[in-house]
C-alpha positions as CSV (number, residue, x, y, z in Angstrom):
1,X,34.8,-10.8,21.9
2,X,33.4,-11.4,18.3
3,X,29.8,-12.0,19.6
4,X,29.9,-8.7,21.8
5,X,31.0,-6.8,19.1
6,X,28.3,-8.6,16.8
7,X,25.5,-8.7,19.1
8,X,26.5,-5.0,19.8
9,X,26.3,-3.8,15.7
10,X,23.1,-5.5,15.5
11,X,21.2,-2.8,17.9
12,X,22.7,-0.4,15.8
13,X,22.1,-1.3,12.9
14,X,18.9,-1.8,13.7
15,X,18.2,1.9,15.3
16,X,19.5,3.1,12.2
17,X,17.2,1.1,10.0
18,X,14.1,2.1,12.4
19,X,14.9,5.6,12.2
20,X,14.6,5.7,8.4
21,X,11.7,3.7,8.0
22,X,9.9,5.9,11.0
23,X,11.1,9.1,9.1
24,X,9.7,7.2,5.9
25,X,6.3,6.4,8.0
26,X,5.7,10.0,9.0
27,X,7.0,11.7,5.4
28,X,4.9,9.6,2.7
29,X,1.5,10.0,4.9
30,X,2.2,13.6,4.8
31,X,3.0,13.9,1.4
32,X,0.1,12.0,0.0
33,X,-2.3,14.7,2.3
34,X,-0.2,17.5,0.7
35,X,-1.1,16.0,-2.7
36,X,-4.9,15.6,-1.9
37,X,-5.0,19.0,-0.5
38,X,-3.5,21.1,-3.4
39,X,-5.9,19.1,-6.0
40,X,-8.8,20.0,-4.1
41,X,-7.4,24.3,-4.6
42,X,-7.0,24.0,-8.0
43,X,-9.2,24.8,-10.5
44,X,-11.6,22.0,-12.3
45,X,-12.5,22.0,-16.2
46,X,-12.1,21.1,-19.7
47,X,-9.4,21.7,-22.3
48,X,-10.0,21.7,-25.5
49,X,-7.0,20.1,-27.9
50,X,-5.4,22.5,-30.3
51,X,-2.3,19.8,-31.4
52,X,-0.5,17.0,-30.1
53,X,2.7,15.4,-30.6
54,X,3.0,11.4,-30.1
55,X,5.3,10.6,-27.4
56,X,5.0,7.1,-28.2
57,X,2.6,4.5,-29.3
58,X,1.1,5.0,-26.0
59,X,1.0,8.7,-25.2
60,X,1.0,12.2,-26.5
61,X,2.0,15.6,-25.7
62,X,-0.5,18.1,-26.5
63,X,-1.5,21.9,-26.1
64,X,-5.2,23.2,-25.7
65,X,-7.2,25.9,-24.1
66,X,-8.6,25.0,-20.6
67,X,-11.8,26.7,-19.6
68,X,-13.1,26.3,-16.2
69,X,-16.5,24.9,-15.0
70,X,-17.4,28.1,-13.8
71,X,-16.3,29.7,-17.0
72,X,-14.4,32.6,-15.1
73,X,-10.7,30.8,-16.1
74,X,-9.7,30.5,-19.2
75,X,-6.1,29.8,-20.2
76,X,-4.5,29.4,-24.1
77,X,-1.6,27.7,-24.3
78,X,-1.9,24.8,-21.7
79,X,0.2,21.8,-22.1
80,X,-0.5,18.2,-20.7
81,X,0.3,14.6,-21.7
82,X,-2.4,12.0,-22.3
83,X,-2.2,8.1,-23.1
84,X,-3.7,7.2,-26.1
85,X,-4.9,8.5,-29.4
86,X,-5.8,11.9,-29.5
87,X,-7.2,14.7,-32.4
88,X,-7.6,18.6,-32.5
89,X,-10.5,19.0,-31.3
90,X,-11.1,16.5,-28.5
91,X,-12.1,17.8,-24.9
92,X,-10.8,16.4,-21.8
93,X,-11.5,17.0,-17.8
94,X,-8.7,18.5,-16.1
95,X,-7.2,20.2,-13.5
96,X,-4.9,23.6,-13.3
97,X,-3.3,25.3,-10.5
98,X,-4.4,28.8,-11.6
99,X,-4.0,31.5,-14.5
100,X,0.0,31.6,-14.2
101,X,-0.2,27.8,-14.5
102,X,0.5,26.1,-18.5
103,X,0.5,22.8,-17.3
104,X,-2.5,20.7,-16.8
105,X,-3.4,17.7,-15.5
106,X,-6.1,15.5,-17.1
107,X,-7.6,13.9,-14.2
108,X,-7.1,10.3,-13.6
109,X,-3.7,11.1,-14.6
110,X,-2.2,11.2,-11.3
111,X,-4.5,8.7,-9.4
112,X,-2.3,5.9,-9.9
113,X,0.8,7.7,-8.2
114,X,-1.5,9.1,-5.3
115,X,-2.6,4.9,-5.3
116,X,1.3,3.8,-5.1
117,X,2.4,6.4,-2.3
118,X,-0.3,5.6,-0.2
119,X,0.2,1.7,-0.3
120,X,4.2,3.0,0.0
121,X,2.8,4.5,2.9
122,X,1.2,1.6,4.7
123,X,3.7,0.0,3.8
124,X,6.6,2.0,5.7
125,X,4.4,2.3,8.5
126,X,3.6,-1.7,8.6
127,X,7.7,-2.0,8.4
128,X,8.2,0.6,10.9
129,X,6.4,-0.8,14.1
130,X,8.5,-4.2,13.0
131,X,11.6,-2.6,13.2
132,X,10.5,-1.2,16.6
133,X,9.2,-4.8,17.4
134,X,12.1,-6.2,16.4
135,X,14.3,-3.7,18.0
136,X,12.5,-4.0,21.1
137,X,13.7,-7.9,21.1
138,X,17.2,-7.6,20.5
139,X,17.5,-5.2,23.3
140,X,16.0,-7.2,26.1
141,X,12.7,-4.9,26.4
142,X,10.3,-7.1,25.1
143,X,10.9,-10.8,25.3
144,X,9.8,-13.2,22.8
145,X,7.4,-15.4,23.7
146,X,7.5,-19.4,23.2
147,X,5.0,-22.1,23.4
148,X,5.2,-23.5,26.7
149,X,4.1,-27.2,27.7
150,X,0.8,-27.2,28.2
151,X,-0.4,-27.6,31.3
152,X,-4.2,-29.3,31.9
């Protein structure tokens, strides 16, 4: 009776697991394309730094006025964070959403989250056909397969 009920959890516990990781296979893919797509619609440029607060030793919080390459966007009051030292004055490449936006994004910012969901991604999906492999096995549809004598 135990090994029923034990062999019997296993399945189970197993669908379960499969279904989350197949909902987190479809979900990060789709969310990294969603990403991709909205920096591609916003709008490219520069803003130039009117002050900045350190954060830390590392970063800043700082307020400028972004100007697009096209010069037909131009926004006061735009806020964005940056690593590392930076004056009044300085001039960075960056991205905003449009002229309601105040928050920029200095490009390169986000590249390295972008870089982390899509290996997240793989990832999920890599684990997700194991699950299925694995489920597969424990319910008698795919048999695993042992070296057999060899035969000459």
């Amino acid at each position: 009776m135990i090994e029923k009920s034990g062999r019997r959890r296993l399945p189970i516990l197993g669908l379960i697991l499969t279904l989350a990781l197949g909902a987190a296979a479809v979900y990060l893919p789709v969310h990294v394309v969603r990403v991709v797509q909205t920096q591609h619609q916003e709008y490219r440029g520069k803003v130039d730094v009117s002050g900045c607060d350190r954060v830390s030793r590392k970063a800043s919080h700082c307020t400028g006025t972004f100007r697009s390459d096209d010069g037909r966007l131009v926004v006061k009051g735009v806020e964005y964070s940056h690593g590392g030292r930076v004056s009044r004055g300085d001039t960075f490449t960056a991205l905003l959403a449009g002229p309601d936006d105040t928050s920029a994004n200095v490009d390169g910012s986000g590249i390295g989250v972008l870089i982390f969901m899509s290996i997240l991604a793989l990832a999920a999906i890599a684990a997700f056909i194991g699950a299925l492999i694995g489920l597969a096995r424990a319910s008698g549809l795919l048999a695993s397969r042992t070296p057999g004598p060899a035969t000459a």
